[in-house]
C-alpha distance (Angstrom), angle and dihedral (degrees) to the residues before:
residue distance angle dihedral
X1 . . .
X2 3.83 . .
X3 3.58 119.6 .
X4 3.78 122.9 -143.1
X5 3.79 117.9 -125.4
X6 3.82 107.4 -112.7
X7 4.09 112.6 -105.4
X8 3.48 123.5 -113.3
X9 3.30 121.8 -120.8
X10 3.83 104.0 -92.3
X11 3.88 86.2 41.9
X12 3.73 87.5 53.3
X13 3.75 92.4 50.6
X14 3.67 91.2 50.6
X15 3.29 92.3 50.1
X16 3.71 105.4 50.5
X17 3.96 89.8 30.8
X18 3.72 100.2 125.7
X19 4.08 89.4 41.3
X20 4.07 86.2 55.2
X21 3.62 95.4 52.7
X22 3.96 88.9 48.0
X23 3.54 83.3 48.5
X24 4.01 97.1 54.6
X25 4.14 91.9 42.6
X26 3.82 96.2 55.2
X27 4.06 83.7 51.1
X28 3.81 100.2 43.3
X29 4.34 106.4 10.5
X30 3.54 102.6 -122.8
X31 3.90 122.9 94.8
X32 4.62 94.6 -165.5
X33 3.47 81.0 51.7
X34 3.83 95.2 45.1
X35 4.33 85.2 49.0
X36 4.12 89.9 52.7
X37 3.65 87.7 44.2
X38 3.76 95.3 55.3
X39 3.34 93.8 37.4
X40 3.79 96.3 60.8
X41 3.69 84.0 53.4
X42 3.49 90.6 57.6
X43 3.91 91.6 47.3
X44 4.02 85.6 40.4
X45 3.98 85.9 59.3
X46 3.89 97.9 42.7
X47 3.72 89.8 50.7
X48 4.40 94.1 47.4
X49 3.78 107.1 14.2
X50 3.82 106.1 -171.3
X51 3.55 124.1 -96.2
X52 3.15 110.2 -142.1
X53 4.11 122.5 33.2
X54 3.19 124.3 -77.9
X55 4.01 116.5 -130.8
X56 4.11 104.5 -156.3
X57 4.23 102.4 20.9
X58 3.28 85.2 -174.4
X59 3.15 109.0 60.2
X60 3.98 97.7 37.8
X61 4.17 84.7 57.5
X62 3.81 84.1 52.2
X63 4.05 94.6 56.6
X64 3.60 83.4 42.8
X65 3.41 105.9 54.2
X66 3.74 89.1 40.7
X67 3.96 92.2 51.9
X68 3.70 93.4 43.3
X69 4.17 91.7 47.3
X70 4.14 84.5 51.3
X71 3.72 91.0 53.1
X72 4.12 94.5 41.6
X73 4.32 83.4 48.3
X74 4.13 84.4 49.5
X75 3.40 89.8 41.9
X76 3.96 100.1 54.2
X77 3.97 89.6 35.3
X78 4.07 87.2 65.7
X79 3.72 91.2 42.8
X80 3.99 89.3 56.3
X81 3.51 89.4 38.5
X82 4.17 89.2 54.7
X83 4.10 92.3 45.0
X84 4.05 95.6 49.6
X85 4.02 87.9 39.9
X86 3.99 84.0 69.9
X87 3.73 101.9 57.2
X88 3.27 124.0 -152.0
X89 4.24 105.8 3.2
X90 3.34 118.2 178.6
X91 3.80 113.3 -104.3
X92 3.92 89.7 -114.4
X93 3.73 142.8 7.7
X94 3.12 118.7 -101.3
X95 3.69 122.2 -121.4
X96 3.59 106.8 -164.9
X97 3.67 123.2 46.0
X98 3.86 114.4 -112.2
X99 4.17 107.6 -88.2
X100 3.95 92.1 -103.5
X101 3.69 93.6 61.6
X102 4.24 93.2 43.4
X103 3.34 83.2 50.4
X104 4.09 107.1 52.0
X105 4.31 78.5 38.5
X106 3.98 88.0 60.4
X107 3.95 94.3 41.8
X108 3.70 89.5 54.7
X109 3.96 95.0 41.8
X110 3.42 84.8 57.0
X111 4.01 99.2 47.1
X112 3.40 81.5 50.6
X113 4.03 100.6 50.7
X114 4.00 87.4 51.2
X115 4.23 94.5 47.6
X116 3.59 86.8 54.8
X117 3.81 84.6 41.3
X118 4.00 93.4 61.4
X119 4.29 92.2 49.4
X120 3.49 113.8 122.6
X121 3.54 106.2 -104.2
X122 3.74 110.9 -97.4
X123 3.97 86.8 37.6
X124 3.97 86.4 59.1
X125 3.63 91.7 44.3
X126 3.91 91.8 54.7
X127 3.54 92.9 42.6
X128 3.60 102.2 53.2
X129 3.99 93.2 42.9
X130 4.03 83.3 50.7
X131 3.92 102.9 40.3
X132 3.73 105.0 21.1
X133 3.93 97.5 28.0
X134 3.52 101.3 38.5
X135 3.67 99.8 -140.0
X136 3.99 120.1 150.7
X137 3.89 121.5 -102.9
X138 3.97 87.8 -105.1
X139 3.41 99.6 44.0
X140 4.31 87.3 47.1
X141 4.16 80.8 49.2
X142 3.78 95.9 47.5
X143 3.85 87.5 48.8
X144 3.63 105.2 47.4
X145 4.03 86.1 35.0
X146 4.02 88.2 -121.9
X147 3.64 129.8 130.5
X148 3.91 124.9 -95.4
X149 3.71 88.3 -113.1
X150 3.77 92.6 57.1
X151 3.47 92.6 52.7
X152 4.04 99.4 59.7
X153 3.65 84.1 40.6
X154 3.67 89.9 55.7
X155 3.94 94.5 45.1
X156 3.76 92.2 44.0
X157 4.03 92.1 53.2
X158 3.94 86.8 53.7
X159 3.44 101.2 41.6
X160 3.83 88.0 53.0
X161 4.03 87.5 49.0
X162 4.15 93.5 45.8
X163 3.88 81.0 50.7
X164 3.82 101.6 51.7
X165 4.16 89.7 31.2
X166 4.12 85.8 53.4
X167 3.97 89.1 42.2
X168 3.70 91.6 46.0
X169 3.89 93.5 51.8
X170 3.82 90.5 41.3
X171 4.34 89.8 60.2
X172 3.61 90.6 44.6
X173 3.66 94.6 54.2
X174 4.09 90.2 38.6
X175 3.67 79.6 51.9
X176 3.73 98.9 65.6
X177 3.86 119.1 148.3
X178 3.83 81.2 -104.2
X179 3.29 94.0 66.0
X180 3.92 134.5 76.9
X181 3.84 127.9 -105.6
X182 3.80 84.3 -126.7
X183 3.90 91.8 51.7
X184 3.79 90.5 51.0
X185 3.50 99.2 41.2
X186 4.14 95.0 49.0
X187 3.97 76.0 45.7
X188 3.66 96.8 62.2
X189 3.95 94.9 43.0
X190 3.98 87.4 54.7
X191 4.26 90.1 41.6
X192 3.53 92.6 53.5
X193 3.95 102.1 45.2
X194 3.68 115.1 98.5
């Protein structure tokens, strides 16, 4: 009587394939989940083939597939667990801000574009190379053939202008004829505080 080698692993999985995913549905219901299942434990084998042989195949893909549909079940449980933990999320994210926001954004870009519009000139020219350019104070220095020093003196004179321009334009706009003299004048106390 001829004996037939023993399968390896894999073979053993291919083999008793359909019997595995049988085995998974009873446990856990659903038969496409049964198929990932076993196919994991098919990739799980590729990826660390034992090293040493394995006496009942069968059996070991059993615990396997059982183990690795408990941790997939775990796995999705946490996920579901994460999505109902945030309430009431919006369906998608949004790409564009809402039209109010692009708007105040554009007002202030362009309260910005005429502060650094009424510089002096070589205070401009530093600042844009700086802020807008990104070029280091040295190489800004090296450029304009000016010293380090005049440089962050330079920056910190426009930043101080962008900040009054921007808190200037700010009060006017708070200052609507909507709004109340007491509204506008408790807005220019809080404007002007550092």
């Amino acid at each position: 009587m001829l004996r037939e080698p023993p399968l390896t692993l894999l073979g053993a999985l291919a083999h008793h394939y359909d019997e595995l995913i049988a085995h998974v549905r009873r446990r856990f219901g659903d038969a496409g989940f049964a198929r990932e299942v076993v196919h994991d434990v098919c990739v799980h084998i590729l990826e660390k083939p034992p090293t040493s042989p394995v006496r009942v195949p069968l059996a070991l893909l059993r615990r396997i597939s059982h183990d690795m549909a408990v941790d997939r079940c775990r796995a999705e449980d946490a996920y579901r667990a994460r999505i109902d933990s945030t309430g009431d999320a919006p369906d998608h994210a949004c790409d564009t801000p809402d039209v109010g926001r692009q708007l105040d954004a554009e007002r202030e870009l362009r309260w910005l574009e005429d502060a650094i519009a009424g510089l002096p000139p070589r205070c401009q020219t530093v600042f844009v190379m700086h802020k807008i350019h990104e070029m280091p104070h040295a190489e800004v220095a090296l450029r304009l053939g000016i010293s380090r020093k005049a440089v962050e003196k330079h920056l910190h004179a426009g930043m101080a202008a962008c900040r009054a321009h921007l808190a200037r334009a700010r009060l006017v706009r708070s200052c609507s004829p909507a709004a109340s003299i007491a509204t506008c004048g408790a807005n220019a106390v809080r404007e002007t505080r550092p």
